[in-house]
N, C-alpha and C positions, 0 to 999 in steps of 0.2 A: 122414106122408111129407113134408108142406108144410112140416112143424116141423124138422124130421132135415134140409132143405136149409137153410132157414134161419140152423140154429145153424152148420152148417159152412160158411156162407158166411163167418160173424162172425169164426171161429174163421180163417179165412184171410186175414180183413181185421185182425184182431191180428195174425196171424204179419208180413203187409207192412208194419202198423205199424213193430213192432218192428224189422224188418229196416231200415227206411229211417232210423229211429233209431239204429240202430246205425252205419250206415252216414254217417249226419251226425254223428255222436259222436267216429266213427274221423278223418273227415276235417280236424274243428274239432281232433283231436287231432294229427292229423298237421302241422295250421296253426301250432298255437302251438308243435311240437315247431321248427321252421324256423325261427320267429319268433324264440324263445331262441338258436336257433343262430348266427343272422346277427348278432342284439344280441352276443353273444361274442365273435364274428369281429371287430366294429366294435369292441369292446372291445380285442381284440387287435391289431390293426390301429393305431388310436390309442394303445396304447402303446409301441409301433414306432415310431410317426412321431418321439413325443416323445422317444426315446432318441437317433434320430437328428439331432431339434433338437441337444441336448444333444453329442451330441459335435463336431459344426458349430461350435456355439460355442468348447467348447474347442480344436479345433483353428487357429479365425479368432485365439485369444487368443495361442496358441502362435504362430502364424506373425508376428502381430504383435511379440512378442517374439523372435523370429529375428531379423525385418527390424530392429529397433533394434539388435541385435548387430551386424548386417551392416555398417550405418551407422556405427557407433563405430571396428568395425575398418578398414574403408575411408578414414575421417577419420586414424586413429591410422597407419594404410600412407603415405596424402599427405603428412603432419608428417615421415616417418621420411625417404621420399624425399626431399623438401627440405631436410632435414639432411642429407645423403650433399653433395645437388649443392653444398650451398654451401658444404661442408669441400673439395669438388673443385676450385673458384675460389678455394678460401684458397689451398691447397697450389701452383696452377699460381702464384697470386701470388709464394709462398714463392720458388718455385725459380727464379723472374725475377730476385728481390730475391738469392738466393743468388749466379746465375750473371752479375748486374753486380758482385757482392762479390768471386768467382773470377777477373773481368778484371781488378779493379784490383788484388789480389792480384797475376796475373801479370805486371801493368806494374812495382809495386812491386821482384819479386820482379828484372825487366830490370833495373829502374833500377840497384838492388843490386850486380850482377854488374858493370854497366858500370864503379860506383865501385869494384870489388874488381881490374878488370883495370888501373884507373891508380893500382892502389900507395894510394888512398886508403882507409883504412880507414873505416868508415861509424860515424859517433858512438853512443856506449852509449847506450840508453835506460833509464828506470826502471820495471819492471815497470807496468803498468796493467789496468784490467778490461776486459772482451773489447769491451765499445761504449762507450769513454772515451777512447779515443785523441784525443789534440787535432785531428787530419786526418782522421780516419774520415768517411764521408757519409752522409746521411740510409741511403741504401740497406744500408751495412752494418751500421750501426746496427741498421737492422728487419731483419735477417738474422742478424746474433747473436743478439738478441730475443728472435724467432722459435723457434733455434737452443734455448734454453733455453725455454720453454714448449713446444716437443716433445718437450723431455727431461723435460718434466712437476715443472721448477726453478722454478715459479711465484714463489715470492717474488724471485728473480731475474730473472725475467723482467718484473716490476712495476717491478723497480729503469730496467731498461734501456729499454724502452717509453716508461717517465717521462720519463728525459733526452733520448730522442729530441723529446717532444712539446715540452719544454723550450729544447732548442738551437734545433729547428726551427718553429717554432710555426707558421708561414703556409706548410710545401710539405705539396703530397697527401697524403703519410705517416703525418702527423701522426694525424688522423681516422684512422687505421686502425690506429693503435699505440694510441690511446686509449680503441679498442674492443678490443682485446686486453689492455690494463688491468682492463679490465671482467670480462671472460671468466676471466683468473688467478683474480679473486678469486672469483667464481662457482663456479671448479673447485675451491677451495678450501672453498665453501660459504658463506661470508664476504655472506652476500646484499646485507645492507643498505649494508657498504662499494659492493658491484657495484653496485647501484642510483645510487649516488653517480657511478659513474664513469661508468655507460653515461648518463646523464644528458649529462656532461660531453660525449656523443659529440654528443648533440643539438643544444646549447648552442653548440656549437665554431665557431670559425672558419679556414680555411674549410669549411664544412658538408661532409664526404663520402659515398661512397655505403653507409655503413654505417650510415646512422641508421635505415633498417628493422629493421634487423638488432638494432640495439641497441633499439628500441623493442619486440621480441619476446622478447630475453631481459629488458628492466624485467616485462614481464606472465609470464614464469616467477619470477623473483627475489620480486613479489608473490606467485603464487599456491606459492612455497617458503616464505612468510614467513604464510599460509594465510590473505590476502587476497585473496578471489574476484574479490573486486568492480573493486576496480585492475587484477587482471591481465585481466579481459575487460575492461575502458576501454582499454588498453593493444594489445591483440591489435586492437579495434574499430578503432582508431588508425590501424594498421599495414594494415589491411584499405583505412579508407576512404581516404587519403591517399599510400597508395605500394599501386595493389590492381595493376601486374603483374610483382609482384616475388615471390621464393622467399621473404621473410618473408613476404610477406600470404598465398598460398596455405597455411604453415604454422598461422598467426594465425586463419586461417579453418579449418582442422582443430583447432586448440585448444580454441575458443569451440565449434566443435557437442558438443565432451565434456569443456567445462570445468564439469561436476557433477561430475567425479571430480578429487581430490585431485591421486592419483597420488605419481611421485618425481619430481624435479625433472631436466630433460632435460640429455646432457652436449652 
């Protein structure tokens, strides 16, 4: 009887064995089942993160490449503008220089009549070119000029410019016909003649207010002629010695995007 309690004690201290066995088995299993799991997660996780790096970067790369577009074309807007404004002061000049050429016209034109109502006949002249009249003055001179380089008569217009600086050599005009010399041949392409002349604008006596001006088209006529390096010395020039004027704001949009070629500016 002593025996038969015995063995079924035994027989019940296996079974708790076992069971607690099993029961650490399931647990230690259920541990590393979470352990794999989380290690996954942090796998996945981490490779999350780095994708996100990654397009971070691409994007920082891209926006940086924007902002230098931005910059170009903002440089390339301020050049454009200061071309308009100071075609806008050529043209107001123009029609000053016209409308002193319309007065003396009209005095001429009295004088005329006055000699027609006392029976004098007014002496034949012999045909002449439009700013070679012997009496003509500086003013209608640069208003026939003019007159012909709007009409885009440039080799005519070099002729007449010329004579003005010629006859005239020491009033204001001068300097401003001799930048306009410059210019004909530029529109004509002719660079390295233009560079000769806009030169002459600098040189001149007396100096006028177009030697910005012609110091910004030398550093186009350079970088037409696909000399980088003259035409930013040139624009650098215009910048640091005449800096609050419409060439040097131009001069300073050039040089932020003088890497680019480009065509040559009209």
């Amino acid at each position: 009887m002593s025996r038969r309690r015995d063995h079924g004690a035994v027989r019940r201290g296996l079974r708790a064995t076992a069971f607690v066995a099993s029961v650490v088995a399931a647990v230690s299993g259920c541990a590393s089942g979470e352990r794999a799991q989380r290690a996954q997660e942090i796998a996945t996780l981490r490779s999350q993160v780095e994708e996100l790096r990654k397009s971070q970067e691409a994007s920082a790369r891209e926006l940086a490449r924007l902002a230098g577009e931005m910059k170009a074309l903002d440089a390339q807007s301020a050049f454009l503008i200061g071309e308009a404004k100071a075609a806008g002061e050529e043209r107001a000049r123009v029609k000053a220089a016209l409308d002193e050429s319309d007065k003396t016209l009209r005095e001429l034109r009295s004088a005329v009549e006055e000699l027609s109502k006392a029976a004098i006949p007014p002496p034949a002249a012999a045909p002449t070119p439009r700013s070679s009249a012997p009496d003509a003055s500086p003013e209608q001179m640069y208003a026939a000029a003019m007159a012909s380089f709007q009409a885009e008569e440039h080799g005519q217009a070099v002729l007449e410019f010329t004579e003005l600086t010629k006859k005239f050599p020491e009033h204001p005009l001068a300097a401003n016909a001799q930048y306009w010399v410059g210019e004909a041949y530029y529109r004509q392409r002719d660079f390295r003649q233009a560079l000769v002349e806009f030169r002459k604008v600098i040189d001149g006596v007396p100096k006028g207010s177009q030697i910005p001006d012609a110091l910004l088209k030398i550093g186009l006529c350079y970088r037409a002629l696909r000399d980088q390096a003259r035409a930013r010395e040139a624009w650098e020039q215009v910048a640091k010695e005449h800096p609050g004027t419409n060439a040097a704001t131009q001069a300073r949009a050039l040089l932020a995007t003088s890497g680019d070629t480009g065509r040559p500016a009209r």
